[in-house]
Residue frames as a rotation matrix with the C-alpha (Angstrom) as fourth column:
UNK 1
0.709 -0.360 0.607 52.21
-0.568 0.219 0.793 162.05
-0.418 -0.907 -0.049 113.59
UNK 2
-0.175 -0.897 0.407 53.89
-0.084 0.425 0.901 159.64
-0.981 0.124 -0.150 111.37
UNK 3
0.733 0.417 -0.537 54.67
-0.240 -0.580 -0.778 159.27
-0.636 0.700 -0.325 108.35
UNK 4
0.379 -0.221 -0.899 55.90
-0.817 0.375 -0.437 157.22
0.434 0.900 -0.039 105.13
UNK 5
0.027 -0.219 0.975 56.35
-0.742 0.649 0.167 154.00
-0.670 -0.728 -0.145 107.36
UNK 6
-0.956 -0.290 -0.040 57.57
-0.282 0.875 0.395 150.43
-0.079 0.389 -0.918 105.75
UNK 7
0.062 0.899 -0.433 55.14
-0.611 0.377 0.696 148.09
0.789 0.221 0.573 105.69
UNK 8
0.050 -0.150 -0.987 57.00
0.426 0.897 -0.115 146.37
0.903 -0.415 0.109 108.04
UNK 9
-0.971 -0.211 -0.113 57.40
0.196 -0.429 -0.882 149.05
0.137 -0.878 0.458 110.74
UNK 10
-0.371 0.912 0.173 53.83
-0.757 -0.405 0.513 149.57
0.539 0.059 0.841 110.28
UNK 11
0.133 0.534 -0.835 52.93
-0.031 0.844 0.535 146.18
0.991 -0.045 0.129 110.61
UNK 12
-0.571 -0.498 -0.653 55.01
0.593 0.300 -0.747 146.10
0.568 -0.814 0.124 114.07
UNK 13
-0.940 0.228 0.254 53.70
-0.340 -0.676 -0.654 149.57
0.023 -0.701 0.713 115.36
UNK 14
-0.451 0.882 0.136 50.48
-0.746 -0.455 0.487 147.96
0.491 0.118 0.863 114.88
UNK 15
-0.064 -0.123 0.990 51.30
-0.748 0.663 0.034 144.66
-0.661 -0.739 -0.135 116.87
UNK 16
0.840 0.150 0.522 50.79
0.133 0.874 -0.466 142.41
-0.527 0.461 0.714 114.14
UNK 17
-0.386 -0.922 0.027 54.68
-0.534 0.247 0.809 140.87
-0.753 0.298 -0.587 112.79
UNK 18
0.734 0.071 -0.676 54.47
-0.642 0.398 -0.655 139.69
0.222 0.914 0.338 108.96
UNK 19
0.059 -0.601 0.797 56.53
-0.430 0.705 0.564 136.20
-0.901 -0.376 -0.217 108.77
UNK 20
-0.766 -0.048 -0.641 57.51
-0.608 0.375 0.699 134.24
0.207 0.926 -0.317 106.18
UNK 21
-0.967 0.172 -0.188 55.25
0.233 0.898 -0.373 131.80
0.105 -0.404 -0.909 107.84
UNK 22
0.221 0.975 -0.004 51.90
0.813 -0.182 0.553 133.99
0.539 -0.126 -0.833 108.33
UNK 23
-0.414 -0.302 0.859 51.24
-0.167 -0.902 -0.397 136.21
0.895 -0.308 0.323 110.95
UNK 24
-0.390 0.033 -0.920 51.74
0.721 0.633 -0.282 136.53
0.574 -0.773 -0.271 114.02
UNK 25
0.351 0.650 0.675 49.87
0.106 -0.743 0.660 139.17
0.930 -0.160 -0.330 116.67
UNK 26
0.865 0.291 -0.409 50.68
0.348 0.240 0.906 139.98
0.362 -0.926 0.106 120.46
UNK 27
0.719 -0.692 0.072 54.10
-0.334 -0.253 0.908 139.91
-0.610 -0.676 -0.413 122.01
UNK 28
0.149 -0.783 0.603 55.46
0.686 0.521 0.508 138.11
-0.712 0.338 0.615 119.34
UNK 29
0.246 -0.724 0.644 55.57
0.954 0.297 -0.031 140.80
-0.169 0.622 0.765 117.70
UNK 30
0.927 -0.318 0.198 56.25
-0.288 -0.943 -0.166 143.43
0.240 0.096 -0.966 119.26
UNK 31
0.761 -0.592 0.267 59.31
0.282 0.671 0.685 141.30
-0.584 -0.446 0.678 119.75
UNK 32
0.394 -0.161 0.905 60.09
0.912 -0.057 -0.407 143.02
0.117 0.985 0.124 116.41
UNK 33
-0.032 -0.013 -0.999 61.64
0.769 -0.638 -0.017 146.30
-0.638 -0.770 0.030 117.25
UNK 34
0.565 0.096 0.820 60.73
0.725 -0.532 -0.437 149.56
0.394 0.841 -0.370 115.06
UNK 35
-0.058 -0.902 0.428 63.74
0.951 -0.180 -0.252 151.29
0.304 0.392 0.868 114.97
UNK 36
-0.993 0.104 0.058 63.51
-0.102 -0.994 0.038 155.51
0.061 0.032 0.998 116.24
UNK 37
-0.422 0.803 0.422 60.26
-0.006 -0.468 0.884 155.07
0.907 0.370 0.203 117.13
UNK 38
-0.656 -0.044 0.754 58.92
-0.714 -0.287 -0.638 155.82
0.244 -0.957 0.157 120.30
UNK 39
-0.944 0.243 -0.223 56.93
0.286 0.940 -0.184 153.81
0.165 -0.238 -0.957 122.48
UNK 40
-0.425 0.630 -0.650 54.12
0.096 -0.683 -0.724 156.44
-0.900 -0.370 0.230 122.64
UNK 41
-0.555 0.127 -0.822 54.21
-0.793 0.219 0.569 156.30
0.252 0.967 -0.021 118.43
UNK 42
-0.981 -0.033 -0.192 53.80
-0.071 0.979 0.193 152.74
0.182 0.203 -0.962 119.00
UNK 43
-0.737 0.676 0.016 50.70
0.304 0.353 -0.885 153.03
-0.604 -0.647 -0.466 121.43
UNK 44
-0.217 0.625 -0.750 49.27
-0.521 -0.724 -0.452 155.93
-0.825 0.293 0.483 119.04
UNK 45
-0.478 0.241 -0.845 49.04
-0.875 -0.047 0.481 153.70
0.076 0.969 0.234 116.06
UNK 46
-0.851 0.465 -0.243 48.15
0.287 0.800 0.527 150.37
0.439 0.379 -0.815 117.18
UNK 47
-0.561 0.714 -0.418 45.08
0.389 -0.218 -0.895 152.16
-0.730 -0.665 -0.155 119.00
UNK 48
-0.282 0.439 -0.853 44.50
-0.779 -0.624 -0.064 154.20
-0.561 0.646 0.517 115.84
UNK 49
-0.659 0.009 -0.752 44.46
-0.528 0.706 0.471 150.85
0.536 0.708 -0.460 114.13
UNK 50
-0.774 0.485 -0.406 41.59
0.632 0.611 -0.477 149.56
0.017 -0.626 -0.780 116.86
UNK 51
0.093 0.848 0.522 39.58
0.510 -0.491 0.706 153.04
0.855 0.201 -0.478 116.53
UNK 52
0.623 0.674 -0.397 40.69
0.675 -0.206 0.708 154.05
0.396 -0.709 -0.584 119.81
UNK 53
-0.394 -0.859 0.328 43.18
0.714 -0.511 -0.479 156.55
0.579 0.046 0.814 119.50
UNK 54
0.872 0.489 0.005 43.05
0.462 -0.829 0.316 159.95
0.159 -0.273 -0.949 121.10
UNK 55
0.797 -0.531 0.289 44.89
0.097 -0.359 -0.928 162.46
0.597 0.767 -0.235 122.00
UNK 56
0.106 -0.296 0.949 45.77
-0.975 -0.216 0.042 161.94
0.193 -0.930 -0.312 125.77
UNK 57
0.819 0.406 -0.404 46.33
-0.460 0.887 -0.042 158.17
0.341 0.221 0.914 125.10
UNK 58
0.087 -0.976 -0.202 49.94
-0.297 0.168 -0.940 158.36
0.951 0.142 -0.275 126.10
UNK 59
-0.763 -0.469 0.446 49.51
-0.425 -0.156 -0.892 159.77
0.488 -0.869 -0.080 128.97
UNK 60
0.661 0.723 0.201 45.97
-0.742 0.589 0.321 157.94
0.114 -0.361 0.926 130.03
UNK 61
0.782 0.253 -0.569 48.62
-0.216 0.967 0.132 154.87
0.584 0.020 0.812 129.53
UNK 62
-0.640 -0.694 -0.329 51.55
0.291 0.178 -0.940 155.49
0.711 -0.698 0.088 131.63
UNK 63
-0.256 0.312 0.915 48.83
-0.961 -0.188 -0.205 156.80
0.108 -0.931 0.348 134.43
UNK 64
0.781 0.616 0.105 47.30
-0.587 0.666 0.461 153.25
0.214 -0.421 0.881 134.32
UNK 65
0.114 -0.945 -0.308 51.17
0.133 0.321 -0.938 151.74
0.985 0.066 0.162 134.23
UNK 66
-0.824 -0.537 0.182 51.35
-0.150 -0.102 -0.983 153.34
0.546 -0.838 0.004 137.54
UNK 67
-0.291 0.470 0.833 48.71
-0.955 -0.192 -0.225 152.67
0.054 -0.861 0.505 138.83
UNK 68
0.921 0.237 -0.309 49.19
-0.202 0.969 0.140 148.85
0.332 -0.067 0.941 138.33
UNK 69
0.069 -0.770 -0.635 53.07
0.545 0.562 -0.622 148.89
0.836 -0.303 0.458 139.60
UNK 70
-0.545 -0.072 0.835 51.82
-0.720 -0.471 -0.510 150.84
0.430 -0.879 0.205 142.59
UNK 71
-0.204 0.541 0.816 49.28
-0.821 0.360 -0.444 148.21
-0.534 -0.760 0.371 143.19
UNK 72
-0.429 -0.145 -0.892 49.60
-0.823 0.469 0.320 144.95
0.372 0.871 -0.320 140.92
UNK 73
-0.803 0.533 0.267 46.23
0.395 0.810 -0.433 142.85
-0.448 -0.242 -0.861 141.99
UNK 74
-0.495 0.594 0.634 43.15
0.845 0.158 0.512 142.52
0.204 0.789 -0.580 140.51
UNK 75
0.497 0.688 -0.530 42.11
0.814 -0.581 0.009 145.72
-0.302 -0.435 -0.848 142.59
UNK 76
-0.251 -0.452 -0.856 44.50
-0.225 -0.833 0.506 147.90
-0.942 0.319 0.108 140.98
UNK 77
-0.882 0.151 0.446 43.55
0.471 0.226 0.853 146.40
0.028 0.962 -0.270 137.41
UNK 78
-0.001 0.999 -0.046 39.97
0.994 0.007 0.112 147.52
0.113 -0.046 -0.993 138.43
UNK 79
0.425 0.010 -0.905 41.05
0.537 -0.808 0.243 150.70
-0.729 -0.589 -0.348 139.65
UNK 80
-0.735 -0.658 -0.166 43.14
0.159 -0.405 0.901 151.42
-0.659 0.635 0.402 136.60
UNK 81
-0.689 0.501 0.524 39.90
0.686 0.217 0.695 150.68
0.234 0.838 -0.493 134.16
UNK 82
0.310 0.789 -0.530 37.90
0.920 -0.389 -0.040 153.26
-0.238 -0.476 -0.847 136.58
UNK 83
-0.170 -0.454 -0.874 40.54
-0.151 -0.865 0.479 156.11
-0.974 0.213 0.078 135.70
UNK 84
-0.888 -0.261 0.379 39.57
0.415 -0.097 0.905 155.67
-0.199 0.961 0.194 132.13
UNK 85
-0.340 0.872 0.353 36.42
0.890 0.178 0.419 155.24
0.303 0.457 -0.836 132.54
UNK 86
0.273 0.026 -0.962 36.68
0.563 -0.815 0.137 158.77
-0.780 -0.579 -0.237 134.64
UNK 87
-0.742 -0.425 -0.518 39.05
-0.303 -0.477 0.825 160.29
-0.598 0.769 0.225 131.67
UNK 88
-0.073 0.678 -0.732 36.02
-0.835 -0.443 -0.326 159.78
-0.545 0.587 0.599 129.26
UNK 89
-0.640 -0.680 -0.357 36.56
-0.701 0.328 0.633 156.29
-0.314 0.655 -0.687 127.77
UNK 90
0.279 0.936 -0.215 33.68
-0.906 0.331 0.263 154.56
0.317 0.121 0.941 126.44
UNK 91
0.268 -0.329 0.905 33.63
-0.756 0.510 0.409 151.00
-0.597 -0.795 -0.112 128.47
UNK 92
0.884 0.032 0.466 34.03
-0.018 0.999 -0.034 148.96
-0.466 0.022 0.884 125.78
UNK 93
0.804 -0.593 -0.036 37.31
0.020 0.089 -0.996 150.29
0.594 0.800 0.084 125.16
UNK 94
0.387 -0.626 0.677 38.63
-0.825 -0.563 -0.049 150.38
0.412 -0.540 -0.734 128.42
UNK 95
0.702 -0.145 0.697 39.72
-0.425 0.700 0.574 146.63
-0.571 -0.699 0.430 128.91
UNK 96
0.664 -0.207 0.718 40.97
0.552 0.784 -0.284 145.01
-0.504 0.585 0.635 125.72
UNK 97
0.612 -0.179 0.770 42.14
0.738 -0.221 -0.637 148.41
0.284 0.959 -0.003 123.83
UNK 98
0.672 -0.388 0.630 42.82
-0.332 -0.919 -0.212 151.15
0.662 -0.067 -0.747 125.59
UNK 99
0.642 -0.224 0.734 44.26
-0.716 0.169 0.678 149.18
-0.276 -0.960 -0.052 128.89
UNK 100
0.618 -0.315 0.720 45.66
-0.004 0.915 0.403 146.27
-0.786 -0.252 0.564 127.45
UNK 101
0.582 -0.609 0.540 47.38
0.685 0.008 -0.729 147.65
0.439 0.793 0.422 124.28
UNK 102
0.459 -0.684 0.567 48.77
-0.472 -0.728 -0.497 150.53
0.753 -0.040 -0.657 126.65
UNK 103
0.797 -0.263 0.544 50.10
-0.522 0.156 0.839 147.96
-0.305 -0.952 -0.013 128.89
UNK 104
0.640 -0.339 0.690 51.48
0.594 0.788 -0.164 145.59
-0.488 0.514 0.705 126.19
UNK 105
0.454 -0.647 0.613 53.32
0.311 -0.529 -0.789 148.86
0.835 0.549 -0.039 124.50
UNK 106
0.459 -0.386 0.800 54.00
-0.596 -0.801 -0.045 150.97
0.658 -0.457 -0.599 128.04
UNK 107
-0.092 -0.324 0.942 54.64
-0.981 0.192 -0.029 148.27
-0.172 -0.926 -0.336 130.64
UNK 108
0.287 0.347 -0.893 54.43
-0.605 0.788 0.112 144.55
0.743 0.508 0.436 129.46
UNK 109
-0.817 -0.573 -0.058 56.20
-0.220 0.404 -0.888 143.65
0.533 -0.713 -0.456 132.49
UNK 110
-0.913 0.316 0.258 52.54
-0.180 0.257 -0.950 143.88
-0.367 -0.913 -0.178 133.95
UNK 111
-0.273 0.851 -0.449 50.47
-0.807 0.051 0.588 142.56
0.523 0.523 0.673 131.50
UNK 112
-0.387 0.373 -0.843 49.82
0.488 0.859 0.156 139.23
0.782 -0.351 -0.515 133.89
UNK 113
-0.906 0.304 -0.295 48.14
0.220 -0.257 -0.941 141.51
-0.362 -0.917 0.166 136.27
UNK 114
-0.289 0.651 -0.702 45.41
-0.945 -0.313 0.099 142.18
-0.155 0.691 0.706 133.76
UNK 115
-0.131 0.522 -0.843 44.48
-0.174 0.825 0.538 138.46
0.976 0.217 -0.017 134.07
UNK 116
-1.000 -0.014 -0.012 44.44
0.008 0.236 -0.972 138.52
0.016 -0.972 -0.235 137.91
């Protein structure tokens, strides 16, 4: 899928930004942008970098995307972890990894619905 990456586009596609200062995880750095790379790249590696890659991971995360800006309360967050857990995802990857890194890469606009 990819292939001869920086260290630094790595570092990004995997959510963790190198700093002169340390490092930094989350939003700050995907604040970093990697250049020509998609946002589907993005999801596929920092999942692959959690263990939870696959190969329908894109699209598992834009289905939960919509189904949290069709319904953006704590009953569509629930409802969004049930479509994984339907699509085959083992539960302990369907809150923190699979759901919350494809929200933070596909939709970040609705990553405060995931704390409702």
């Amino acid at each position: 899928m990819l292939k001869y990456l920086s260290a630094g586009a790595f570092a990004v596609l995997s959510g963790i930004a190198l700093t002169v200062a340390g490092t930094v995880s989350g939003a700050a750095a995907q604040a970093v942008p990697a250049p020509g790379i998609s946002p589907e790249s993005v999801l596929h590696a920092r999942l692959a970098v959690l263990g939870a890659d696959r190969p329908d991971a894109a699209a598992l995360g834009a289905q939960a995307c919509g189904t949290l800006r069709a319904n953006p309360t704590a009953d569509g967050s629930r409802t969004a972890r049930r479509q994984l857990g339907d699509a085959g995802v083992p539960a302990g990857f369907q809150e923190g990894w699979v759901l919350g890194t494809s929200v933070d890469v596909l939709c970040p606009e609705l990553a405060a619905v995931l704390r409702i």
